[in-house]
KOLVOBA-6235 format. One line per 2 residues: number of its first residue (from 1); for each residue z, x, y of C-alpha. Coordinates in pm, whole numbers. Each point is the difference from the previous one (the first is absolute). Layout:
residues N
NUM	Z X Y | ...
END
This chain:
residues 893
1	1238 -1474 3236 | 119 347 -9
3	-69 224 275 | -204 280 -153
5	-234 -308 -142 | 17 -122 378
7	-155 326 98 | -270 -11 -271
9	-64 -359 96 | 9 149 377
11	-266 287 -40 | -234 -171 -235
13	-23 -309 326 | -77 231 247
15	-225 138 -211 | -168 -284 -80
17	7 -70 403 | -183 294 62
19	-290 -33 -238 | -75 -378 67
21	63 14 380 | -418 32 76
23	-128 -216 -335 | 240 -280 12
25	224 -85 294 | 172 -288 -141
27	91 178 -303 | 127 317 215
29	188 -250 269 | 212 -165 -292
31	95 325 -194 | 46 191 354
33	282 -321 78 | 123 90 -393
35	30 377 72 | 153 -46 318
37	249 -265 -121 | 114 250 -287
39	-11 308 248 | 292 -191 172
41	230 -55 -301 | -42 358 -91
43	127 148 348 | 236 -294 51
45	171 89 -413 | 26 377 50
47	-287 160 293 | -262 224 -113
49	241 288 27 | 94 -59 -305
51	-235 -71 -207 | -12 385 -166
53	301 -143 -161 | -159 -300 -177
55	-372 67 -23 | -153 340 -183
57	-200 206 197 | -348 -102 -155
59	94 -317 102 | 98 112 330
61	-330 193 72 | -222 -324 -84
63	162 -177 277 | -28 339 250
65	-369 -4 -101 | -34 -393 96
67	208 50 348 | -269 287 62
69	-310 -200 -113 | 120 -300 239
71	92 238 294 | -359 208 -8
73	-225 -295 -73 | 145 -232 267
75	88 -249 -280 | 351 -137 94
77	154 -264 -127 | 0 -287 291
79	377 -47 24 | 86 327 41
81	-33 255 308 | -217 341 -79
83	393 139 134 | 152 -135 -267
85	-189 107 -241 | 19 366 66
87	340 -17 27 | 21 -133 -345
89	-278 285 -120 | 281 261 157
91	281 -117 -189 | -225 -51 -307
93	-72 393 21 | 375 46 74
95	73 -144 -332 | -261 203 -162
97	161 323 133 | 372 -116 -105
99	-185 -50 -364 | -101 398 53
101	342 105 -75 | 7 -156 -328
103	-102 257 -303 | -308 -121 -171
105	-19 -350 238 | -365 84 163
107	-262 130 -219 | -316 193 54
109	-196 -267 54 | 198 -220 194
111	22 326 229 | -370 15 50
113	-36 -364 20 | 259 -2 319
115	-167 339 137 | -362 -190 -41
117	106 -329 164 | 183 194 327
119	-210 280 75 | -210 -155 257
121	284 -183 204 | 84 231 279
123	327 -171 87 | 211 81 -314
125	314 155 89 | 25 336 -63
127	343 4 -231 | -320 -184 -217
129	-207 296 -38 | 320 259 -56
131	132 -246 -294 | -337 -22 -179
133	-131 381 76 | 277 160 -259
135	-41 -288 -274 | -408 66 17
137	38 425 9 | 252 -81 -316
139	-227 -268 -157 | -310 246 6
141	190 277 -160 | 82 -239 -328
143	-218 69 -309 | -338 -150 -94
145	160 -257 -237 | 164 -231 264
147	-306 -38 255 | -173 -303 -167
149	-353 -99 108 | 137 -252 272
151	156 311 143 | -316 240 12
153	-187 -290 134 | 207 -56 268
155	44 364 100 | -385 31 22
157	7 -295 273 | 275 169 160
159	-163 339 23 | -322 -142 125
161	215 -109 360 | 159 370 -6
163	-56 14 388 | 225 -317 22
165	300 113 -219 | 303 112 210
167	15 368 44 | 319 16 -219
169	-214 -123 -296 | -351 213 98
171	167 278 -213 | 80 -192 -295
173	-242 -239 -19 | -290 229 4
175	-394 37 -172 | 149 314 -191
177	279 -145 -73 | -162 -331 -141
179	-269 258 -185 | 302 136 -169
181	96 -342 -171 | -378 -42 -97
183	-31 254 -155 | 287 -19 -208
185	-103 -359 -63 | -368 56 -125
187	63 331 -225 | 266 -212 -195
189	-156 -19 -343 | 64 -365 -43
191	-314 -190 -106 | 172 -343 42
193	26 53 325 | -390 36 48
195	-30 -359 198 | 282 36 232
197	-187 351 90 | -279 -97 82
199	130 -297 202 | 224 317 220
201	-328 184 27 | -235 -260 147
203	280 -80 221 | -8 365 167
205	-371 23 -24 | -1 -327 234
207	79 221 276 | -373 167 31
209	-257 -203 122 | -361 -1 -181
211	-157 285 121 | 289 217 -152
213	-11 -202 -279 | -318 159 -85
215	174 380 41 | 339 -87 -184
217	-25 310 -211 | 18 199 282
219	300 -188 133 | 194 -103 -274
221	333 228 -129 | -123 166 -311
223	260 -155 -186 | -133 -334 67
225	-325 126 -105 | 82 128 -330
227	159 -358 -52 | -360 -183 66
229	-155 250 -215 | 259 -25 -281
231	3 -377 -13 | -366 -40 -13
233	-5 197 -313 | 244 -180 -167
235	-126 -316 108 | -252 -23 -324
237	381 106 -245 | 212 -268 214
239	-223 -282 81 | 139 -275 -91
241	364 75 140 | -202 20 341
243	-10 -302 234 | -330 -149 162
245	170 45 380 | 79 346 -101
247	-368 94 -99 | -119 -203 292
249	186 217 227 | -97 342 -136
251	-335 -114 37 | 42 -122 365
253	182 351 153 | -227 242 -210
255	-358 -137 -32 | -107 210 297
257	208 331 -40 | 0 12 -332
259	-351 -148 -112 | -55 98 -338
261	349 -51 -163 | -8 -344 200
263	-334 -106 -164 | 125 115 -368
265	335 -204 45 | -231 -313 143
267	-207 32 -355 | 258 58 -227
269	192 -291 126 | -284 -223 -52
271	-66 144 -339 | 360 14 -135
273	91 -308 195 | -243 -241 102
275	-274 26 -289 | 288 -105 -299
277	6 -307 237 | -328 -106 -48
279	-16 82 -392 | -355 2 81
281	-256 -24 -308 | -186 331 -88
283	-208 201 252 | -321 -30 -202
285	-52 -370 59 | -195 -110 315
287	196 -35 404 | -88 -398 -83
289	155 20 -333 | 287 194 90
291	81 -204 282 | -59 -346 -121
293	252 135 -329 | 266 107 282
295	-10 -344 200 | 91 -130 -331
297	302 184 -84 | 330 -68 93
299	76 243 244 | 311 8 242
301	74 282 248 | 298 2 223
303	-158 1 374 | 218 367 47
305	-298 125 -220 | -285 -77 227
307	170 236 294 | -31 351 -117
309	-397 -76 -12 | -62 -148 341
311	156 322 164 | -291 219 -22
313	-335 -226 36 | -223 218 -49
315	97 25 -388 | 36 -386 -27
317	-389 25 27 | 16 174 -353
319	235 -307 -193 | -50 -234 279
321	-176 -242 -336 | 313 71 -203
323	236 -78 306 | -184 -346 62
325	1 -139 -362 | 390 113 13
327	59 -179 298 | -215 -316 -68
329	159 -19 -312 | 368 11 74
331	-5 -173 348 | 40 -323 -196
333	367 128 -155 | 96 138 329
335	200 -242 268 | -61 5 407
337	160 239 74 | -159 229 -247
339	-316 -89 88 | 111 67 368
341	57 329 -117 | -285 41 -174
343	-193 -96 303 | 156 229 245
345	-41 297 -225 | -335 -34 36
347	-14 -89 337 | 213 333 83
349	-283 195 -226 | -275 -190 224
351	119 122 323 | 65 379 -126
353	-390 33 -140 | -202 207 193
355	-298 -145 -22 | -304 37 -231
357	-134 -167 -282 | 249 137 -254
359	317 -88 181 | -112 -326 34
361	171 -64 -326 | 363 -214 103
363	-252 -183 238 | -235 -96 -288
365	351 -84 -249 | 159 -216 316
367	-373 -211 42 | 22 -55 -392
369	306 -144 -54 | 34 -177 355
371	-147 -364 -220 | 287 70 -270
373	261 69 312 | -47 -420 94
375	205 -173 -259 | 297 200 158
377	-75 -129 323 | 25 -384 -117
379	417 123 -43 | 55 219 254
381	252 -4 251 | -170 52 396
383	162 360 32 | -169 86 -339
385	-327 -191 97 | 23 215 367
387	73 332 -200 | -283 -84 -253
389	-254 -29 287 | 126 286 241
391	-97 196 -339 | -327 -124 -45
393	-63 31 391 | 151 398 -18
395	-275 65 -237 | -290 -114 151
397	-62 -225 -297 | -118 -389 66
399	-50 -222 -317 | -132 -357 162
401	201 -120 -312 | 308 160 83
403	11 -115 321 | -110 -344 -58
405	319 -58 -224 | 191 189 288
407	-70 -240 216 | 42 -348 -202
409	309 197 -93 | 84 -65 403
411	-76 -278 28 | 285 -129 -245
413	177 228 208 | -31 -136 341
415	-23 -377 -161 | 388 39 -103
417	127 273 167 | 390 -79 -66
419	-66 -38 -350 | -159 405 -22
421	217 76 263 | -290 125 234
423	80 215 304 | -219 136 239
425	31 332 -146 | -153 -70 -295
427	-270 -236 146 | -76 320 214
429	-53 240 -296 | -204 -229 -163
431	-211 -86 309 | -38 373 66
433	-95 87 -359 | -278 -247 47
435	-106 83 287 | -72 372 -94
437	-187 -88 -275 | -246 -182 225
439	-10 -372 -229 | -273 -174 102
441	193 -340 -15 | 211 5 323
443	137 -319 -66 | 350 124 -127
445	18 57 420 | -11 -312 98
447	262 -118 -271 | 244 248 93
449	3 -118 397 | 223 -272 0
451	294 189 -193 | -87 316 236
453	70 -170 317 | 271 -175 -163
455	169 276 -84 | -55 210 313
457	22 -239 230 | 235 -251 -126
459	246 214 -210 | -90 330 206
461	-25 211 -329 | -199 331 -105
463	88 334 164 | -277 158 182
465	-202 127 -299 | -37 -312 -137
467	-115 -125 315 | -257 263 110
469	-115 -27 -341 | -56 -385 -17
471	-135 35 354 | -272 267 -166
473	-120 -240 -261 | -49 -295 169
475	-203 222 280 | -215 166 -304
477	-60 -297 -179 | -96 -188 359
479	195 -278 -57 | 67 -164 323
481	311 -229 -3 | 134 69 402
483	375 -135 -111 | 12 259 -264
485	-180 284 172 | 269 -87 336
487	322 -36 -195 | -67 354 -191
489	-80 125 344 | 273 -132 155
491	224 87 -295 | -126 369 3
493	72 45 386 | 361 -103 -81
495	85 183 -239 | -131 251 223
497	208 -84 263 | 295 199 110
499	-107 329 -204 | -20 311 229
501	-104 269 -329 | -195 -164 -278
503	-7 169 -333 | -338 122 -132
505	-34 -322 -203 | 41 -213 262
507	-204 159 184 | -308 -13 -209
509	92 -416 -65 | -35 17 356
511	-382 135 13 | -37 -243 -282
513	79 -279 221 | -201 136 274
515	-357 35 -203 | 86 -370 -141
517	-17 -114 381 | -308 190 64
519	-164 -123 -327 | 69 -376 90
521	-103 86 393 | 361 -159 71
523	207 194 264 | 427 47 21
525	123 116 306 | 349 76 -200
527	-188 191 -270 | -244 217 151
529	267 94 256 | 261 79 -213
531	-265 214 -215 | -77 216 329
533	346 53 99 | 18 118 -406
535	-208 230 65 | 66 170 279
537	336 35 -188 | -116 174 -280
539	198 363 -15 | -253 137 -266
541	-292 -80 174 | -120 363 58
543	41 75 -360 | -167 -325 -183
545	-260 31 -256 | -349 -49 52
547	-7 -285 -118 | 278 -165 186
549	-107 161 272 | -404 -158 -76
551	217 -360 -92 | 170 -45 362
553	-308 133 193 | -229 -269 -191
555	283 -266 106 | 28 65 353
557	-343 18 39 | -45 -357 -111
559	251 -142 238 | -209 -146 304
561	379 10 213 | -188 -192 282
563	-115 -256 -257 | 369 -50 -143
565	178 -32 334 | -315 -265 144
567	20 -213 -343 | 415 17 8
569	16 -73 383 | 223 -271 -66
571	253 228 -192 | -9 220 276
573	64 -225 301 | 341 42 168
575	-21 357 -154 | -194 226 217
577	195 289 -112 | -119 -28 -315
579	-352 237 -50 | -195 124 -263
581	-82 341 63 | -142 239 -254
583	155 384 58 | -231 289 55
585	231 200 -167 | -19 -199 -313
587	-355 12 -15 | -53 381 68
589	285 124 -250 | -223 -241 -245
591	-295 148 77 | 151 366 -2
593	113 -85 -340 | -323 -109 -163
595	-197 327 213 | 241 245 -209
597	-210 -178 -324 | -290 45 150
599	-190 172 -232 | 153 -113 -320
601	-22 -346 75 | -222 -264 -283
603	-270 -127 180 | 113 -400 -14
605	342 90 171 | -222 173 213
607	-224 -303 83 | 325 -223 68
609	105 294 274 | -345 -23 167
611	3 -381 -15 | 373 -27 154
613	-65 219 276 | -309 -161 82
615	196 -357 -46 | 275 160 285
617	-254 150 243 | -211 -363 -26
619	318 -254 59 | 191 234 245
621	-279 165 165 | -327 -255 -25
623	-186 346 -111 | -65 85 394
625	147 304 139 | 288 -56 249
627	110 -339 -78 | 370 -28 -89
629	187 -227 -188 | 344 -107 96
631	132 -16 -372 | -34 352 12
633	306 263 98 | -283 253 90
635	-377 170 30 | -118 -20 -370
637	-369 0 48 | -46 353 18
639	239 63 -304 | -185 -242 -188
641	-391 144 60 | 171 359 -66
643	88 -118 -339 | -279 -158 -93
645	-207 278 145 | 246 266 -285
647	-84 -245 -227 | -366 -28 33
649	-103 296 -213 | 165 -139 -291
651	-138 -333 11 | -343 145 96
653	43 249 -351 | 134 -287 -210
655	-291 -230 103 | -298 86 -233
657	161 -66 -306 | 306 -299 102
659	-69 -326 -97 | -145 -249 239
661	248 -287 21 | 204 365 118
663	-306 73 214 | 32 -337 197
665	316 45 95 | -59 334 181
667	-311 -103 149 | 211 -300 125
669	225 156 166 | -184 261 176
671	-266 -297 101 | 306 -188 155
673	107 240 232 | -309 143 116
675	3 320 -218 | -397 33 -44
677	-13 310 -192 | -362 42 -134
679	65 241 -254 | 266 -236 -200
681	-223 -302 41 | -362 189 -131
683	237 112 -298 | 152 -343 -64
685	-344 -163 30 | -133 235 -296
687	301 -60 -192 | -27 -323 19
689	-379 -39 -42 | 60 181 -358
691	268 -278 -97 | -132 -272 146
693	-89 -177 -381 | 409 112 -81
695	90 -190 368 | 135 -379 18
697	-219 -155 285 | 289 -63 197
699	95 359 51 | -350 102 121
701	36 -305 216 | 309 166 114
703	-165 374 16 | -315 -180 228
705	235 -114 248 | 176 344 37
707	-361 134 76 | -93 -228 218
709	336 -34 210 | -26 381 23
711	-348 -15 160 | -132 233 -268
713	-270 -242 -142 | -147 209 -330
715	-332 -226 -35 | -60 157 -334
717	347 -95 -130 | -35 -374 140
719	-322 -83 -191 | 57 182 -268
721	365 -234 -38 | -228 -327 54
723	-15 -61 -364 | 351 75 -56
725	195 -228 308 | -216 -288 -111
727	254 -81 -258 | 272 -69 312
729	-235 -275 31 | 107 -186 -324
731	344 176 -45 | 132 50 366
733	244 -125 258 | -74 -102 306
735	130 337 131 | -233 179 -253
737	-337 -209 132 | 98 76 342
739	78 381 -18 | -367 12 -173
741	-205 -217 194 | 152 184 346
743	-2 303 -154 | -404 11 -53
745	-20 -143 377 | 165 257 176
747	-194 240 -137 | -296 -239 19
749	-176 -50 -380 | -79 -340 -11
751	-45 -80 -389 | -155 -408 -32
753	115 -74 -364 | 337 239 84
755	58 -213 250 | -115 -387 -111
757	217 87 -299 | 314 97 198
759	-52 -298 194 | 13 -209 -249
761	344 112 -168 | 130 -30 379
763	-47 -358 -4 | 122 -33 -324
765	349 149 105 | -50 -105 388
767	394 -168 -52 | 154 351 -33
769	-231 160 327 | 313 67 272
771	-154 -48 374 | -38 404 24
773	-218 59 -338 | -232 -378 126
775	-53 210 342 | -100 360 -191
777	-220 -193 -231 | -223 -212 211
779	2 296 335 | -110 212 -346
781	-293 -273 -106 | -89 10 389
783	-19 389 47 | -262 22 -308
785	-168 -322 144 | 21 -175 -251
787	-37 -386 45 | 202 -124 -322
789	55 -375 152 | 142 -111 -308
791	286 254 20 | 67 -66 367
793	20 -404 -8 | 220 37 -315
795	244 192 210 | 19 -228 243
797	261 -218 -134 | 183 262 -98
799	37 153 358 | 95 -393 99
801	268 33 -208 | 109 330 149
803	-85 -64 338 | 363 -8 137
805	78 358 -122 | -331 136 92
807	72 304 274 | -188 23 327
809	-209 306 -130 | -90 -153 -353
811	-136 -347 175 | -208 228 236
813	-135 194 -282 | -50 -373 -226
815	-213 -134 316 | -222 307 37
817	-85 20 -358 | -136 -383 -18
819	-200 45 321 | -139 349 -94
821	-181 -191 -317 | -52 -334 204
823	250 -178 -205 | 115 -324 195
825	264 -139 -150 | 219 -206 228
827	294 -6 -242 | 51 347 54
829	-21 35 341 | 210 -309 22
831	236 163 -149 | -27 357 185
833	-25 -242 354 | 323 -163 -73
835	201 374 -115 | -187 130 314
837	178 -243 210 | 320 21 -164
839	-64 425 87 | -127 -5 345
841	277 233 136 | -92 262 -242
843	-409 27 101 | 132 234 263
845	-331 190 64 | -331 -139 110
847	-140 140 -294 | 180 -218 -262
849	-104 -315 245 | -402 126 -8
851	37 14 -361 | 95 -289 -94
853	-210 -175 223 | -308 184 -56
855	44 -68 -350 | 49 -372 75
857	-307 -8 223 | -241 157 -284
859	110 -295 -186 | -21 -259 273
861	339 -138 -111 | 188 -28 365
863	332 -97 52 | 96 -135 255
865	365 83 83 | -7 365 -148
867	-325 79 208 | 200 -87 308
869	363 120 -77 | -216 325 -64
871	-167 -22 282 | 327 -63 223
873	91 293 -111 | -262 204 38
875	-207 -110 290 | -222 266 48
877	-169 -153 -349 | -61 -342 184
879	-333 43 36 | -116 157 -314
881	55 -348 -170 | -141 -222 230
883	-305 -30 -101 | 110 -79 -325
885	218 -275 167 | -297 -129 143
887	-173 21 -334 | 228 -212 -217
889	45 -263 314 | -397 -32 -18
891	25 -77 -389 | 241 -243 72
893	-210 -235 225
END
């Protein structure tokens, strides 16, 4: 093979190397061995010195422009040293300059293409910089005719990193200087060249962001003004020389600045464009008519045509009928990836809608044609499949019938994998697409496990993304599978591993990963400490949004450090050093951050901030003043009531007109750590009183406890809710019948039917009662007095069944709610007799040993051994419980 085809060969490999090395690392290992194999003949024939000699400089700056790819994105090939490599970049560029000195050898373009790929590597040698500087100045002095569209594009990406360019080039390479060519590009009189325009003048109007977008007349060079202006009145004389992308993007940079000549190009292009397609009938006949006579033509529209409409969405509102029919009735002559086209298009005009019944249009489109979408899916490949559904899932649009054929779609998938050549990236897109769109069938979970945990734990694939995002779906659709949920947790913590910095995208995979482990109640040492260290790390941290800033506060506040370490104890033994600590400093530039929003913050971010700082002062200060925590750097209580206290006004102002599942959360909160403000409760309790027939039981339920926890018992509002919380009693969980029934006893409304009826759905779910809800609902029965027998025998084999986990304080609380309603079942206080037993070094007051044994003597159930280990103990109650020795020894006889 010659050698300039060797060095074609050479640059396409690594080329290839670089954009497979993440997707496909088999692929990328066996063209990285070709690449480096090759690489070795070339230096070994003639060195890479000479190559100006047998390779033109286009050539020549391809391979530069690999070399610098591979360098800055950590992408080398695995035979060769990151050394080598630069070595062979320098004498690449000292080919390039040799080239220089040859008349007409590097043109324009090539110039700016070699400028573009160097001007962000610092260690270029500086005979670099004084070889290129002259060429450029000379270059930019040429006429219009020679700069082609490559080269104006590529000067506008070059100008937008001015501060970067050396200071040899700042003069040349300048805005004026690059205004200059523009203009002498756009007054051209050269209609042909209308396309290639445009395509120059979206590229520099990339630069603003969309609030200038809005003001571009007022920022824009006049000449580039007069060239919008022109063009849109020619557009009617010239229409069919103009391309769909080219309308598409007019539309797109000047719907905002330029309002009224936007919306007059958007309806002539439908008129002179769209409605020939349709060669619909005449207007006079009816919309049924007219429509049925269109879904009988034979109409065909290239999917290009659909784009220029979906940009602004609140005109698709006007033809969105028109649009439909066209796209129902050419999606049968299009292929996948037109369709995938067609889909995203709409998806992109979904997302940019701002709400509103009229821009509801691309949503309305997308939900139509979502059942004609399915015959594609039968004969797509998984990436199309995964893009199809991350489009669905971007607009917020869920067709059961789309996803339904998604998901058989995946099943073929996973049932030959090597035949579709399945990966776990595009398992994970299609997962995730899912996943968003909330299907009710969470089935396709389950089916995916086995290839998951083969793939992550077996091959060790998926970068981090994929991970945190599998991790995510499996924790939102609750599907518990403990090999899968450990290997992506254990895969996650090592990728993880050995990274000092991690980049803003690993980062947030990382608090994906995190709320997956909270949502399954699962801990990882490796995780949650890698995720604090992360964050202490964070350089920005003073300057992050709100809502990054509300996002890591809400985290932290959920991690119960003492929790973690106590359920990971084996993890940490043998490594004392390790601790979980959370820093104040974290937590009070978080704070700070959110208090600068203070008054321009939406009320449910606002909710979230109340409900995480009442989450930190609860797990890290038990909501008493004084008590430290020793996951804690430093003294955040006071921080924490300050910022609640500069909150208050705005939560208190928001209140009468917020919604109540928003009002429960606040009330929550403050009720949690002792906040009892009476003013913010008397509101909430009219607010809710007035949308109590709007309310789900289960969020009064909620609002009930909150009043009652905060000792602020509104009478009024608890019978006047009676009729409402009933419901919990055919709908609730066990947590809901608790929260009411305890709720009404604490602030002591005893309700018959309320209760019988509550009592009754307990039963009925008594398998799902923990040993902490059985204790607060039968101590709640016996506050009220209320003798349910029914309710309290039916418990009793479920608190056999927990007796081994029952805690010294719940079996107390168990024994003196039977023998305050004369309830003497021995199964029970078996039960609470044997824990007792297995307890005895915890009853370390003489109170706890009266209490249980008054409760057992009000029963006359005695036990033998525990009434003298008890009284061992405590001697001084000897004689308190003789009598009732003598009592039951009587009996006996």
């Amino acid at each position: 093979m010659p050698l300039s085809k060797q060095c074609v060969w050479y640059t396409a490999l690594l080329w290839c190397t670089y954009t497979t090395k993440k997707e496909h690392r088999f692929a990328s290992r066996w063209v990285s061995g070709c690449a480096s194999r090759l690489h070795g003949r070339i230096v070994k024939e003639c060195g890479l010195d000479k190559l100006h000699d047998l390779v033109s400089p286009t050539a020549l700056t391809h391979l530069l422009e690999v070399h610098q790819s591979l360098l800055h994105h950590d992408c080398l090939l695995e035979k060769e040293s990151e050394t080598e490599y630069r070595t062979a970049r320098n004498q690449i560029l000292k080919s390039i300059v040799k080239c220089f000195g040859r008349d007409g050898a590097v043109d324009h373009l090539t110039l700016l293409r070699l400028v573009s790929c160097t001007i962000h590597d610092t260690s270029l040698p500086d005979v670099w910089w004084q070889s290129v500087a002259p060429l450029v100045s000379h270059s930019m002095q040429q006429d219009q005719e020679v700069l082609s569209v490559a080269s104006l594009l590529s000067l506008i990406d070059i100008t937008e990193n001015l501060p970067s360019i050396d200071s040899k080039l700042q003069s040349v390479l300048n805005h004026d200087a690059v205004l200059v060519l523009l203009r002498r590009y756009f007054e051209k009189d050269a209609p042909h060249l209308t396309d290639h325009r445009v395509l120059v003048f979206a590229k520099y109007v990339q630069r603003y962001n969309d609030e200038q977008l809005s003001n571009l007349s007022a920022i824009l060079p006049k000449f580039l003004l007069q060239f919008v202006q022109r063009e849109m009145q020619r557009f009617r004389e010239v229409y069919q020389e103009w391309h769909p992308e080219t309308v598409r993007l007019f539309l797109r940079y000047t719907q905002h600045s330029l309002k009224e000549a936007a919306e007059l190009l958007y309806k002539e292009y439908f008129e002179l464009v769209v409605v020939p397609l349709l060669s619909a009938p005449p207007p006079n006949r009816s919309p049924q008519t007219r429509d049925n006579a269109i879904m009988q033509a034979d109409i065909f529209a290239p999917v290009e045509t659909i784009s220029p409409l979906c940009e602004i969405p609140r005109l698709l509102g006007d033809v969105k009928i028109e649009v439909s029919l066209l796209i129902k009735q050419s999606l049968s002559k299009w292929n996948v990836n037109d369709v995938l086209t067609c889909t995203k298009i709409l998806s992109d005009a979904c997302r940019a809608s701002e709400g509103g019944t009229h821009t509801l249009a691309p949503h309305t489109i997308l939900r139509e044609v979502a059942h004609l979408v399915v015959p594609y899916i039968q004969r797509a490949s998984p990436m199309q499949v995964a893009k199809l559904t991350y489009y669905f899932a971007a607009a917020e649009v869920r067709e059961d019938v789309f996803c339904a054929a998604v998901m058989e779609r995946l099943k073929e998938f996973l049932n030959t994998p090597t035949r579709y050549n399945l990966d776990l990236y595009q398992l994970g897109g299609i997962v995730t697409g899912l996943t968003s769109l909330e299907y009710k069938d969470g089935t396709y979970m389950m089916d995916t496990a086995p290839f998951v945990l083969e793939c992550v734990s077996v091959k060790k694939e998926g970068d981090l993304e994929v991970v945190a995002k599998l991790f995510s779906c499996f924790s939102v659709k609750q599907t518990w599978n403990f090999p899968v949920i450990q290997a992506l947790a254990n895969r996650a913590a090592d990728l993880l591993q050995g990274d000092a910095t991690l980049s803003d995208k690993d980062f947030n995979s990382l608090v994906l990963c995190q709320l997956a482990l909270l949502r399954l109640d699962t801990p990882h040492l490796r995780i949650t400490e890698t995720l604090l260290q992360a964050i202490q790390r964070v350089k920005d941290l003073p300057s992050l949004s709100l809502t990054d800033s509300v996002v890591l506060l809400s985290l932290v506040s959920r991690l119960d450090l003492g929790l973690v370490k106590t359920r990971c104890a084996e993890e940490l033994a043998g490594k004392e050093g390790r601790d979980l600590k959370l820093s104040a400093t974290v937590l009070n530039t978080l704070i700070a951050n959110i208090l600068e929003h203070k008054g321009d913050i939406p009320f449910p971010i606002l909710c979230e901030i109340v409900a995480s700082l009442s989450r930190l002062h609860s797990v890290y200060f038990g909501g008493k003043e004084g008590l430290s925590s020793p996951h804690l750097d430093g003294e955040l209580r006071l921080s924490i009531l300050a910022t609640l206290n500069e909150l208050h006004l705005r939560v208190v102002g928001c209140i009468p007109a917020a919604p109540t599942e928003l009002i429960d959360i606040v009330l929550e909160a403050y009720s949690t750590i002792g906040k009892r403000d009476e003013e913010l409760f008397r509101i909430a309790a009219d607010r809710v009183s007035a949308t109590a027939e709007e309310t789900s039981s289960i969020v009064l339920a909620s609002i009930l406890a909150s009043f009652a926890r905060a000792d602020l018992g509104d009478h009024r509002l608890f019978v006047e809710m009676i009729p409402h919380v009933r419901h919990v009693a055919q709908y609730g969980t066990s947590l809901d019948v608790v929260r009411v029934v305890s709720s009404y006893a604490k602030v002591s409304i005893w309700h018959y039917t309320l209760f019988v009826r509550l009592a009754e759905q307990a039963i009925a779910l008594k398998s799902s009662f923990s040993t902490a809800l059985i204790v607060e609902l039968l101590g709640a029965f016996a506050k009220v007095g209320m003798r349910h027998e029914k309710v309290f025998n039916e418990f009793s084999t479920r608190i056999e069944s927990l007796g081994s986990v029952l805690s010294l304080e719940e079996l107390l609380s168990l024994c003196s709610s039977y023998a305050k309603m004369n309830i003497r079942n021995k199964r029970v206080f078996d039960t609470c007799t044997t824990q007792a037993l297995l307890l005895l070094n915890q009853v370390d007051t003489q109170a706890k040993a009266v209490q249980l044994l008054d409760a057992m003597a009000e029963v006359e159930y005695d036990q033998v051994s525990l009434r003298k280990a008890l009284v061992k103990k405590f001697p001084e109650i000897e004689g308190n419980y003789q009598m009732f020795e003598n009592n039951v020894t009587d009996e006996a006889h």
